[in-house]
N, C-alpha and C positions, 0 to 999 in steps of 0.2 A: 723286354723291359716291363715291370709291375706298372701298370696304371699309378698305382703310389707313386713311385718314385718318378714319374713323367711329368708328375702332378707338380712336385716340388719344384720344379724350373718354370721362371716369368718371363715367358719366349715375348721377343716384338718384333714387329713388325719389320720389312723388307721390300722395296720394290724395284719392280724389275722395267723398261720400258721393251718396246717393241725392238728387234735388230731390225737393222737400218734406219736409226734413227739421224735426220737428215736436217739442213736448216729452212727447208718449207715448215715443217710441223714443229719447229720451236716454238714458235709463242703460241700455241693450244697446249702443247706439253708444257710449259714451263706455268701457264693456269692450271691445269692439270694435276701438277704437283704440286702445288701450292694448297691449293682443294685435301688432297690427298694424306698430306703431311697434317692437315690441320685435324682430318677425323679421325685418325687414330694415333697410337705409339710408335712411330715411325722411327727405328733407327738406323738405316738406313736405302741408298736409291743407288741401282748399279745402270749407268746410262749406258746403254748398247746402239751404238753410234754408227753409222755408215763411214766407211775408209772413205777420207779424203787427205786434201794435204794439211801439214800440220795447223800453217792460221787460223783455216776454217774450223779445224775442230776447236783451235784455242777458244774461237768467238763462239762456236755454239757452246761448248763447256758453262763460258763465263755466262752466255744466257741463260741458261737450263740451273744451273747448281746453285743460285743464289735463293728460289725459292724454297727447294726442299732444307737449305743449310738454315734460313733463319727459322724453321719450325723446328731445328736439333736433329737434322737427321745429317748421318755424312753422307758425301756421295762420291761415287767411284767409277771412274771413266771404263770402258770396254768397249774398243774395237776390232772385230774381227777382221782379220786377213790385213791391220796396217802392216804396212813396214818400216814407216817412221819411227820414233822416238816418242813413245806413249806415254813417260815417265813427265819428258817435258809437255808432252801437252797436260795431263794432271796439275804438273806444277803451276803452267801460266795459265789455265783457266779459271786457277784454284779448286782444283776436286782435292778433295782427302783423301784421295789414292786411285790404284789401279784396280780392275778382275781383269783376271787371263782367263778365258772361258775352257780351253786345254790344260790338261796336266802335263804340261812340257817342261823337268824337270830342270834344264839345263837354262831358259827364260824364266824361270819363277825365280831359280837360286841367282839369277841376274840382278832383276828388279828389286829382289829382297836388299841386294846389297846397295841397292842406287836408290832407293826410296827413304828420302830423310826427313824430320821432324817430323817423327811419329806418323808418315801417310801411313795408309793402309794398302796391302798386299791381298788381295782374295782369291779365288779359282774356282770353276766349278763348272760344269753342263755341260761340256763333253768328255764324260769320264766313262772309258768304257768298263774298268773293273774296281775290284774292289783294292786289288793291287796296285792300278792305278792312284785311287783315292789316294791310300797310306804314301806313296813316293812325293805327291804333290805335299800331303800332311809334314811330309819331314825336310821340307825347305823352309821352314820357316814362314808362312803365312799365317794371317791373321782368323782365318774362316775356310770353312770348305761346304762349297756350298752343293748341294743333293736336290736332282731334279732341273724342272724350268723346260720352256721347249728349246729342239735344238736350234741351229737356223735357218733349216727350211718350215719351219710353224709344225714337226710335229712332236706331239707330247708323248714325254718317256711315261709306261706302264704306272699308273698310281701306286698298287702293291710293291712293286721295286724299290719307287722311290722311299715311300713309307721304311720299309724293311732296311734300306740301305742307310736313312736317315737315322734309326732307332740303333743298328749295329754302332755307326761313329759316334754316337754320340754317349751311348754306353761304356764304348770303349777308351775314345780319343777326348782329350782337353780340348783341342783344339775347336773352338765354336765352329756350329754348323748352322748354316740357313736350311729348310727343310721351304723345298719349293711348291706353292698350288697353282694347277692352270687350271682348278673349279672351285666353286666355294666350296661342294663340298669335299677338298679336301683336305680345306683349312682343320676341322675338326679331328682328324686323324692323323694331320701334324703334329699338333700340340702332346698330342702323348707320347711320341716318340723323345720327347726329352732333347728337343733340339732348342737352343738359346734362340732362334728367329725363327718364324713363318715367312718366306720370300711368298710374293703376288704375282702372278701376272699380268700384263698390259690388262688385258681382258676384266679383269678383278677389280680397278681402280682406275682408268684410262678416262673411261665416258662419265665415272659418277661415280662419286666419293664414297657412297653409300655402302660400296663393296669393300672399302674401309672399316667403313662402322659395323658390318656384318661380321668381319672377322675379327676385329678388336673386340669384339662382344663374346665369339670363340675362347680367344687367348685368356679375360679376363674371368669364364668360369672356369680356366684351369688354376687359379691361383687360389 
């Protein structure tokens, strides 16, 4: 894709927390995001939550998402390996939706159908093809997101991600988050013509600053 036409699109911001996020580390994460939301364009924060049982995640939900929500960002619950009912923890936390981190097409066309007043549906980071991508794309989600690490902390190839980001988003409507696990790869984001730059813990976690480093990114592509 022409740097032109990369240029054209006002990607924002995205962030991602650590997997297994757990309720020791809630109230630093929930100042965290709060910090965070506030330095940049933040639209929005996909919590990646340590499997427990439903309460608990209900109550860490309702702690975590009120700070990113009043700064306009949505936020979208994701735990790996529950096997509860993810839909209701969303609903009674109040997150704005779900991410399925799998393109597991037969649980995405689930959720789509059980997900009411307008939540959100997302997917993305362990996608191993590009055929993969396209089946999760044609259930009906809101976003497809490219990149991010997996969850044992290691990071997918920069060049792939990049490549794979600038492909869908060329191609497909469907908005894509284009993930960094460094600053710099916030910069080569942004021309891929992807509608978001997702962050990493790493990026925004300790200091906001890695906010304002990449909002400053995104705002000389406009």
């Amino acid at each position: 894709m022409a740097e032109s036409e990369s240029a054209a699109v006002r990607p924002r911001l995205a962030l991602l927390t650590p997997y297994g996020l757990g309720t020791s580390e809630a109230e630093a994460t929930a100042w965290a995001l709060d910090a965070a939301c506030a330095a940049g364009d933040v639209a929005a924060v996909i919590l990646r939550l340590a499997a427990s049982d439903e309460r608990s995640l209900v109550a860490l939900v309702k702690r975590l998402a009120p700070p990113a929500q009043e700064r306009g960002a949505a936020v979208l619950v994701c735990v790996p390996g529950f096997t509860g009912d993810i839909v209701s923890v969303a609903a009674r936390g109040g997150a704005d939706g779900v991410h399925l981190d799998r393109a597991d097409e037969d649980a995405l066309r689930d959720l789509r159908g059980r997900l009411r007043d307008g939540r959100i549906l997302g997917t993305g980071g362990v996608l191993g093809s590009r055929n993969a991508a396209m089946v999760a794309g044609e259930t009906g989600v809101d976003y497809l997101m490219v990149g991010g690490l997996f969850p044992d902390g290691v990071a997918p190839d920069a060049e792939d991600v990049r490549e794979r980001a600038a492909w869908w988003a060329e191609i497909f409507e469907t908005p894509c988050i284009a993930v960094a696990t460094s600053p710099e790869d916030v910069a080569a984001l942004v021309l891929t013509g992807s509608e978001f730059v997702g962050l990493e813990s790493a990026l925004w976690l300790d200091d906001p600053d890695g906010v304002r480093a990449a909002q400053a990114q995104l705002d000389r592509a406009r």
